[in-house]
DORODO-881828 format. One line per 5 residues: their letters; for each residue y, z, x of N, C-alpha, C, O, CB. Coordinates in steps of 0.02 Angstrom, whole numbers, plus 50000, padded with zeros to 5 digits. Atoms other than C-alpha are relative to their C-alpha. Glycine has a CB too. Layout:
<sites>
A) Y,Z,X,Y,Z,X,Y,Z,X,Y,Z,X,Y,Z,X; ...
</sites>
This chain:
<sites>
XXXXX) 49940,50000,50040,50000,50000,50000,50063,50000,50043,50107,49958,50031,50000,50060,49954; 49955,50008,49962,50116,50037,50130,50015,49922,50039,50063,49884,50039,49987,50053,50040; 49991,50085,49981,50080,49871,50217,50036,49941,49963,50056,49886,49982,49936,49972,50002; 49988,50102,50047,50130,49761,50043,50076,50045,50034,50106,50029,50085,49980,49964,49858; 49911,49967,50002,50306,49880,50041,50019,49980,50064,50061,49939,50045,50016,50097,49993
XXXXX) 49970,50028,49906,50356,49830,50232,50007,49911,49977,50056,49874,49983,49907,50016,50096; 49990,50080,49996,50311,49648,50187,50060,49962,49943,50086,49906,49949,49920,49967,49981; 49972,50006,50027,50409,49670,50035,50079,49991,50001,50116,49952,49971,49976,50026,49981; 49946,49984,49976,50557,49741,50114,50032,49942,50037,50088,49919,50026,49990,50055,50037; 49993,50041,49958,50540,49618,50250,50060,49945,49959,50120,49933,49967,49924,49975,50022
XXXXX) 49997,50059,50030,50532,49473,50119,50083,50003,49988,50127,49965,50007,49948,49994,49932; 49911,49981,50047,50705,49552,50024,50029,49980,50059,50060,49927,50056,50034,50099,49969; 49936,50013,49953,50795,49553,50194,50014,49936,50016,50070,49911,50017,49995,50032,50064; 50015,50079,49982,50734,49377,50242,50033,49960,49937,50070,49911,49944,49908,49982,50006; 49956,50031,50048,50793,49333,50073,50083,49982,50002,50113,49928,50003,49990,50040,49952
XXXXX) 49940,49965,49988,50960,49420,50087,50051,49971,50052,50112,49980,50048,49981,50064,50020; 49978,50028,49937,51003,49328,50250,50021,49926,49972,50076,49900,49965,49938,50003,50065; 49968,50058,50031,50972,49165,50175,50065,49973,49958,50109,49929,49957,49963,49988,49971; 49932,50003,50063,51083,49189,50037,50078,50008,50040,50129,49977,50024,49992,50082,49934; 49945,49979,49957,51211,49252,50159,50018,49920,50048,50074,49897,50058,49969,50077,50055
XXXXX) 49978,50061,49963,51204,49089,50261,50005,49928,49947,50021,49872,49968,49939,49988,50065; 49976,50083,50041,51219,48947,50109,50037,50033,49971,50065,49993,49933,49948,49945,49948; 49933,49995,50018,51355,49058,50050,50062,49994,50047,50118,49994,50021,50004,50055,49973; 49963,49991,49959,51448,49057,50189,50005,49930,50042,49959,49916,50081,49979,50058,50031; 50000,50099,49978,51490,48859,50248,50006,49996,50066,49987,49948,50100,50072,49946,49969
XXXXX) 50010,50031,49906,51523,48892,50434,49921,50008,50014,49905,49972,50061,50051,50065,50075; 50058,50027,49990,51334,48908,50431,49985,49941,49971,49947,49905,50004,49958,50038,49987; 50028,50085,50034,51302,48749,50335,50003,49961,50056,49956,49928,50077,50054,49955,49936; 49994,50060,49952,51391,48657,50477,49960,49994,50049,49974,49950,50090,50055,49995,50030; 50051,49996,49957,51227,48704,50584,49959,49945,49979,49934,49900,50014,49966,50065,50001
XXXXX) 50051,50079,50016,51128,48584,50453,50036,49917,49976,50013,49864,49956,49945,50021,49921; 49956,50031,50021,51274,48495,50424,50054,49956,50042,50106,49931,50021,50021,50040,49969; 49958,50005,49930,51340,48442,50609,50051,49937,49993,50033,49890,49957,49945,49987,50071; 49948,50077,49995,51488,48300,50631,49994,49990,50065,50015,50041,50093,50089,50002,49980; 49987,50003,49955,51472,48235,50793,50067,49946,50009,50091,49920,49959,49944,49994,50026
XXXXX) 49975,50046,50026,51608,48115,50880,50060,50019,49953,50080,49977,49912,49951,49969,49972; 49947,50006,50072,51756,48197,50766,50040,49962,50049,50028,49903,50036,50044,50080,49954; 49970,50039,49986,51876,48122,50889,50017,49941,49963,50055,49924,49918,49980,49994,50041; 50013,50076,50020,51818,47951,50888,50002,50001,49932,50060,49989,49915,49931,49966,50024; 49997,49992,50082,51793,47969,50697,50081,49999,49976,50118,49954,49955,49961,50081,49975
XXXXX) 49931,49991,50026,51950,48033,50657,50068,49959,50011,50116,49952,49974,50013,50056,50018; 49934,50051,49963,52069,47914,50781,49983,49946,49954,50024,49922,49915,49997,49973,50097; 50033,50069,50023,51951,47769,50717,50028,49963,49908,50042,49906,49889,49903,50023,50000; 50031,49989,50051,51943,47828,50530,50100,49991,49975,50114,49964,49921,49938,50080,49995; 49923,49990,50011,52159,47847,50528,50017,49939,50019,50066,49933,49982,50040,50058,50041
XXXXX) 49979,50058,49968,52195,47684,50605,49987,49951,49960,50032,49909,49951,49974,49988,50060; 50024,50034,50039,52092,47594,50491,49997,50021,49913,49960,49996,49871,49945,49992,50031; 49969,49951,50083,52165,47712,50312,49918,49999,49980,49898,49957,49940,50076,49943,49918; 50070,49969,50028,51980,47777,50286,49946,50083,50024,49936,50119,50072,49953,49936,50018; 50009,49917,50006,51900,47937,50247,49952,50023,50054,49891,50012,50058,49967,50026,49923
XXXXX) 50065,49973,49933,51823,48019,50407,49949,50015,49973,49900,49985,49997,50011,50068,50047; 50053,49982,49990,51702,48105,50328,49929,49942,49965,49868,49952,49969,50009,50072,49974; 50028,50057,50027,51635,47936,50237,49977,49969,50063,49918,49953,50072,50048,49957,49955; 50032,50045,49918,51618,47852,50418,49952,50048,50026,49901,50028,50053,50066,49985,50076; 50053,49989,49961,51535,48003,50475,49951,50015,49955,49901,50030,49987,50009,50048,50050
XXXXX) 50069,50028,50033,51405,47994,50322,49975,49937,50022,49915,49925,50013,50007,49991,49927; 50038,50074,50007,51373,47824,50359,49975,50003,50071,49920,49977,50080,50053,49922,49981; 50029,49996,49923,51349,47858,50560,49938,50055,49987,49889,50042,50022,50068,50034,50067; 50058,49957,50012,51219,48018,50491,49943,49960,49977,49887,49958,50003,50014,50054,49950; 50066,50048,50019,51118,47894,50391,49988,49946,50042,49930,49928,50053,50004,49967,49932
XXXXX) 50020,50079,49930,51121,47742,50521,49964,50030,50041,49908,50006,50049,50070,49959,50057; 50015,49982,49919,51087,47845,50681,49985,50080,49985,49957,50097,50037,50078,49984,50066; 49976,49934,49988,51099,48033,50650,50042,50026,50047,50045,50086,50060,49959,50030,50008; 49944,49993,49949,51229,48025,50772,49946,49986,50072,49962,50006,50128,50047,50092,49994; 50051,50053,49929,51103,47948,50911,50002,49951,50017,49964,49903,50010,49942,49984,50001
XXXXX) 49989,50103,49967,51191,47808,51006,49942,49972,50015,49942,49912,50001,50045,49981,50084; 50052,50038,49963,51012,47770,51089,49952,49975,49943,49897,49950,49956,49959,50049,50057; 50056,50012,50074,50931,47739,50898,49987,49938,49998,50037,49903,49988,50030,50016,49920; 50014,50090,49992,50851,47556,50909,49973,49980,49941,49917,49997,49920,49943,49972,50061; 50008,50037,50064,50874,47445,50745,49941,49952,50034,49939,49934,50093,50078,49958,49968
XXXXX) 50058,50074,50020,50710,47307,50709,50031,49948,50006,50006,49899,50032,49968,49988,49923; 49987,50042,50007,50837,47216,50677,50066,49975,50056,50106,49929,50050,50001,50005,49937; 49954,50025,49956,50941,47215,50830,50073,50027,50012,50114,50019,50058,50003,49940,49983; 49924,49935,49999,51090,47357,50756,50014,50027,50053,49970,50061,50079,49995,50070,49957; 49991,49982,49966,51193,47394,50884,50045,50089,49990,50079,50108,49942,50019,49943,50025
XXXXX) 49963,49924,50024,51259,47594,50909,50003,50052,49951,49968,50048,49900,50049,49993,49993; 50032,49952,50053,51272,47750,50818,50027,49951,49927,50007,49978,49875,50038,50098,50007; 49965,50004,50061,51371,47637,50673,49932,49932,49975,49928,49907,49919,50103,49976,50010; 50054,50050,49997,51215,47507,50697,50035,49929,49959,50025,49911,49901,49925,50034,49960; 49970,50048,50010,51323,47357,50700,49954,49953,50005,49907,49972,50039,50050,49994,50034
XXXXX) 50030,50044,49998,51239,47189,50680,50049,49956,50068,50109,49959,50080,49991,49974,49925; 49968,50023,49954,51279,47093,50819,50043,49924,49999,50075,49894,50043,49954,50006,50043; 49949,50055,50030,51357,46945,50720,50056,50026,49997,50107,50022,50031,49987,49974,49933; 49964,49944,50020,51426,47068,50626,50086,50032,50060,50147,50033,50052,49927,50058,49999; 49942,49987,49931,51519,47132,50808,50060,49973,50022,50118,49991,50034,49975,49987,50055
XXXXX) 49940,50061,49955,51572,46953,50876,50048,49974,49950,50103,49949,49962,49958,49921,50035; 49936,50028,50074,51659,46907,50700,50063,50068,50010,50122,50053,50024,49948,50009,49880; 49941,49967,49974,51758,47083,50727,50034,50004,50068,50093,50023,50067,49990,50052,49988; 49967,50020,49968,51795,47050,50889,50049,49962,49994,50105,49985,50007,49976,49988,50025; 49966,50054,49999,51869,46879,50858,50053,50031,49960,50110,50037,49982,49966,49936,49978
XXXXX) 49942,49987,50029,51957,46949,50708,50036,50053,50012,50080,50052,49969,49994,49999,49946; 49980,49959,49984,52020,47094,50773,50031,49977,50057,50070,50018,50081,49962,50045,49998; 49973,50015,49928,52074,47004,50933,49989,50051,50055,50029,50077,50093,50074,49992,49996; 50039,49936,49935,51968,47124,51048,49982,49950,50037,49961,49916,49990,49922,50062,49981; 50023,50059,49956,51917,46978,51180,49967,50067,50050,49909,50055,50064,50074,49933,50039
XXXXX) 49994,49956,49924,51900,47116,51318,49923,50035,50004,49892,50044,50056,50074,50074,49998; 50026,49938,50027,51774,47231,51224,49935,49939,49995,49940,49883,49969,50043,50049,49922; 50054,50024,49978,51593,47175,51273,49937,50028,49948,49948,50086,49932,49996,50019,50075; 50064,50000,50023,51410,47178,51171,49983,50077,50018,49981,50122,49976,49953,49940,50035; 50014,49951,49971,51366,47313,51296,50018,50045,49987,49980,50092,49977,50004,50000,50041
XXXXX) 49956,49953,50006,51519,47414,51270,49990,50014,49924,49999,50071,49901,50070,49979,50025; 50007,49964,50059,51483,47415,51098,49926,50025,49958,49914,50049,49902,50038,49960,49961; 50070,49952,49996,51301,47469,51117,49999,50050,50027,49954,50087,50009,49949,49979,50028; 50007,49930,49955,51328,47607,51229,50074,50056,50026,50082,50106,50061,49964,49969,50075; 49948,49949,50005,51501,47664,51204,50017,50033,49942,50063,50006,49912,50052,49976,50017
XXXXX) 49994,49975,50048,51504,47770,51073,50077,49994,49962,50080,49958,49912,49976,50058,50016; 49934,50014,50021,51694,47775,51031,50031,49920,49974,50064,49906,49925,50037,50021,50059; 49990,50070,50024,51705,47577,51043,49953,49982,49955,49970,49936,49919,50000,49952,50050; 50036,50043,50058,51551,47545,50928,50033,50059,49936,50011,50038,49883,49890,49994,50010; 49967,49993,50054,51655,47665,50799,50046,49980,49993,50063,49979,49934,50007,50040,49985
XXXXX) 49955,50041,50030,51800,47575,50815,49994,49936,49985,50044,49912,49959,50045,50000,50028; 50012,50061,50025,51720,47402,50786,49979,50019,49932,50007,49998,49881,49950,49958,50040; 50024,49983,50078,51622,47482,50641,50055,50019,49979,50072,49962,49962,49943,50056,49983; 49949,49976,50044,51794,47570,50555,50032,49933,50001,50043,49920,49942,50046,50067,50023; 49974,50058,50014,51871,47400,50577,49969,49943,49944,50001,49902,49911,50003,49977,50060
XXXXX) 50061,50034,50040,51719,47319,50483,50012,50014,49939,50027,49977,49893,49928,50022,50014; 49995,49951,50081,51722,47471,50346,50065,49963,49977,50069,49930,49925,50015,50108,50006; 49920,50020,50030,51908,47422,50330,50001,49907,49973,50035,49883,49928,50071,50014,50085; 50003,50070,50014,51886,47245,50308,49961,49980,49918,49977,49945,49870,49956,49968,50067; 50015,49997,50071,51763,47281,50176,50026,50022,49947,50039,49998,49892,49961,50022,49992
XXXXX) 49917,49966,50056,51881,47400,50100,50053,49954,49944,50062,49951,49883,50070,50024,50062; 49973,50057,50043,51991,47263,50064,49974,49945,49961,50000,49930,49907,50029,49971,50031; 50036,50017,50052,51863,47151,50004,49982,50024,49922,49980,49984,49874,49959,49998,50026; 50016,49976,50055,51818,47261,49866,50050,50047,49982,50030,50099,49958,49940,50023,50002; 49918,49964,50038,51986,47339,49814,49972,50067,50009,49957,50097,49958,50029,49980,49898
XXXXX) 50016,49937,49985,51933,47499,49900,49943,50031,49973,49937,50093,49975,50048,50035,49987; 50062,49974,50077,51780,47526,49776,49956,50038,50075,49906,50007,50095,49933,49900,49930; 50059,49974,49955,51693,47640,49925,49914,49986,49988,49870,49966,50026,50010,50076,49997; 50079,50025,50035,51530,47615,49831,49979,49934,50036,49942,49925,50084,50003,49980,49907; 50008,50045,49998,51530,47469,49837,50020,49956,50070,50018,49894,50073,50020,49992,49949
XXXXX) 49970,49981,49930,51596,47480,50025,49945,49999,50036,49932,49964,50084,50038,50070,50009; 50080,49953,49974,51423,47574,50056,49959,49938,50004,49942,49912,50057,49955,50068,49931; 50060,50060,50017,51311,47436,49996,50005,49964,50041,49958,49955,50080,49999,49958,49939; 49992,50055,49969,51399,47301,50076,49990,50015,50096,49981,49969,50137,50077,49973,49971; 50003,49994,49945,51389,47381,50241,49926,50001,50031,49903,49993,50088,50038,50049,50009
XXXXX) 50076,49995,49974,51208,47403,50225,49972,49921,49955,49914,49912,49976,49952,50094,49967; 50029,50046,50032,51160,47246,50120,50057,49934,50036,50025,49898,50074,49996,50018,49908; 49964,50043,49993,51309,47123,50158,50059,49983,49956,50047,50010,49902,49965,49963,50005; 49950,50003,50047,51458,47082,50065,49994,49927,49951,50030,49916,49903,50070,50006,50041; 50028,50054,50040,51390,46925,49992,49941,50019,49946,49926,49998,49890,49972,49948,50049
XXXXX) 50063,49969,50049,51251,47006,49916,50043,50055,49946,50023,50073,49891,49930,50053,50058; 50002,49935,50052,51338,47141,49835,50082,49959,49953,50111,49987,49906,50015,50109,50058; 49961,50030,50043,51473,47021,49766,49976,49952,49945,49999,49931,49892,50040,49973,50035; 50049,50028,50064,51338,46934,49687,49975,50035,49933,49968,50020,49874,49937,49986,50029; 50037,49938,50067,51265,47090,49601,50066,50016,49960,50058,50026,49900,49959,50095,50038
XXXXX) 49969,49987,50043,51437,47125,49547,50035,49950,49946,50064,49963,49893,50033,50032,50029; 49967,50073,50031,51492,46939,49496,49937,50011,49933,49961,50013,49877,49991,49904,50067; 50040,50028,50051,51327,46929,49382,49986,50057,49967,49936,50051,49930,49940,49959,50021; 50018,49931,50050,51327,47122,49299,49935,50036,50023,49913,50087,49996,49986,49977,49914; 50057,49968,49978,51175,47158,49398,50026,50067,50022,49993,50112,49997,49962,49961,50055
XXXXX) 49976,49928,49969,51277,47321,49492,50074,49992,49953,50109,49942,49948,50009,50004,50106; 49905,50007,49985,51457,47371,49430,50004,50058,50023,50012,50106,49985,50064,49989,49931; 49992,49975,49933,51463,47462,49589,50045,50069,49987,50095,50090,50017,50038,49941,50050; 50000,49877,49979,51477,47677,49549,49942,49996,50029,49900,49952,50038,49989,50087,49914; 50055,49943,49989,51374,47794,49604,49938,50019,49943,49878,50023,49953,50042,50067,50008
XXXXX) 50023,49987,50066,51326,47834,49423,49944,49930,49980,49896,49937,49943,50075,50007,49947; 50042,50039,50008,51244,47668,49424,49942,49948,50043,49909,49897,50030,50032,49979,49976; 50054,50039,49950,51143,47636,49587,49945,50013,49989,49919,50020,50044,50001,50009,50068; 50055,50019,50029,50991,47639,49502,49993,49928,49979,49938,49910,49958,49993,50040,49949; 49992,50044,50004,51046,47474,49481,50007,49956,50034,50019,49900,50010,50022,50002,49979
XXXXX) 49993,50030,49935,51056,47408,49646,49931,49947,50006,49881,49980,50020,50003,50063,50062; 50064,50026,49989,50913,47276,49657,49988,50006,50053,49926,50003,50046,49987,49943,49987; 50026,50004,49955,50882,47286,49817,49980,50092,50034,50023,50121,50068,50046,49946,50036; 50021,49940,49970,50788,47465,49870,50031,50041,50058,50064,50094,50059,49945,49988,50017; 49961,49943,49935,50833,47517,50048,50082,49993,50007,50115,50020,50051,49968,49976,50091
XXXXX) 49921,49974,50038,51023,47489,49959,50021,50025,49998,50069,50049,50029,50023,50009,49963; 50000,49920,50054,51004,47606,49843,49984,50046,50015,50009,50090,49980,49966,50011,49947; 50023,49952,49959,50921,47723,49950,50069,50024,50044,50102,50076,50038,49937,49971,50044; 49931,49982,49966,51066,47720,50066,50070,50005,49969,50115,50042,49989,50009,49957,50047; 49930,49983,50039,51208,47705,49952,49980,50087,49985,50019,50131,50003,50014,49941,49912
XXXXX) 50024,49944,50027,51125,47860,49888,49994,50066,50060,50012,50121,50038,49929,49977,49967; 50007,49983,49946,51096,47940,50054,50068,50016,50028,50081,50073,50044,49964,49956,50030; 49920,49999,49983,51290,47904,50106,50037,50042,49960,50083,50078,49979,50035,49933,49992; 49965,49966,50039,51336,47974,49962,50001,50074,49999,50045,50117,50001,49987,49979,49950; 50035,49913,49960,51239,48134,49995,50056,50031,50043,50098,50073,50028,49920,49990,50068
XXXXX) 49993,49958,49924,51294,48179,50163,50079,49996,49979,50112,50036,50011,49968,49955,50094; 49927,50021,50004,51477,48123,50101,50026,50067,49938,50082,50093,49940,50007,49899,49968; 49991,49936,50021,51473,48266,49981,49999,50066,50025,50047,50103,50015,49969,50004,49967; 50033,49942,49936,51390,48408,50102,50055,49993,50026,50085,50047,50025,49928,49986,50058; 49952,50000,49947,51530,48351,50209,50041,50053,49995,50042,50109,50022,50037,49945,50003
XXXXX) 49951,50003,50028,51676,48352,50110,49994,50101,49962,50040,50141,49971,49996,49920,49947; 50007,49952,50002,51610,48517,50038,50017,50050,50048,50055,50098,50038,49959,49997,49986; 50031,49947,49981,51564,48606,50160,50075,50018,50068,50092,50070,50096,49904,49980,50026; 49954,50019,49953,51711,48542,50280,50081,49996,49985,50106,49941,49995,49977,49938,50017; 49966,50009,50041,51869,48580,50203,50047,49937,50026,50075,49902,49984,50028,50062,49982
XX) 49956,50027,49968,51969,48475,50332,49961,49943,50062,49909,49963,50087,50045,50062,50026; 50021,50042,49943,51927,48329,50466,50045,50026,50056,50041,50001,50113,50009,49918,49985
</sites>
């Protein structure tokens, strides 16, 4: 009998602790890390977009792991396509700023990606959602789903996303973009 009461006790305190650390948000930011605010934040201001939206989208791409190797050839933690790259180069007038540099410099592959985000931005009259998708699907694709009523691009309706690992990630972005914003009162 004495043995359950100790384990009991135990249990309560072990309880007690928990509760103490998801009430309390400077522990969250343990499961909740931003790496990169710098870069984020210079990147994220330059280009009028919400830091903690770039750094959801760098958590689901990479978990913040420049060395993370796309199938498909994504370069950096923002896992730029490498078309994707040389089109912001050109339009951005970066000539200088190299493949390499934006595989293995962390700061330059977030400022090609926030230049990207921003580009999409304007494409889609800021619709972030619909921001999300296109960054992971393409912006041709997701102007299709919205031209033909297949998506009209909330949150509330990516169950509607035809295409799966989408909707997964819109969904995913959206996540960590809450946790953030929560848990983070300030960038």
């Amino acid at each position: 009998m004495k043995w359950l009461r100790k384990k009991r006790v135990l249990l309560l305190l072990f309880m007690g602790f928990i509760v103490l650390i998801f009430m309390n948000t400077q522990w969250l930011t343990l499961f909740y890390p931003i790496y990169y605010k710098d870069d984020i934040r210079k990147h994220s201001e330059k280009n009028q977009l919400d830091p903690f939206m770039v750094a959801a989208i760098i958590k689901v791409e990479t978990n913040y792991k420049p060395s993370r190797q796309s199938r498909k050839g994504a370069l950096g933690v923002m896992q730029i396509m490498p078309d994707t790259a040389q089109w912001v180069l050109e339009q951005a007038k970066l000539p200088n700023v190299s493949m390499d540099r934006i595989n293995n410099e962390t700061g330059t592959n977030i400022e090609i990606g926030t230049w990207y985000l921003k580009s999409l931005s304007d494409q889609f009259d800021g619709n972030m959602v619909a921001v999300i998708a296109a960054y992971n699907a393409g912006p041709t694709r997701v102007k299709n789903w919205l031209k033909s009523g297949t998506w009209d691009g909330t949150v509330e309706t990516t169950k509607n996303i035809p295409l799966g690992e989408t909707r997964h990630y819109v969904q995913r972005v959206v996540h960590y973009y809450e946790q953030y914003t929560s848990i983070y009162k300030q960038f």
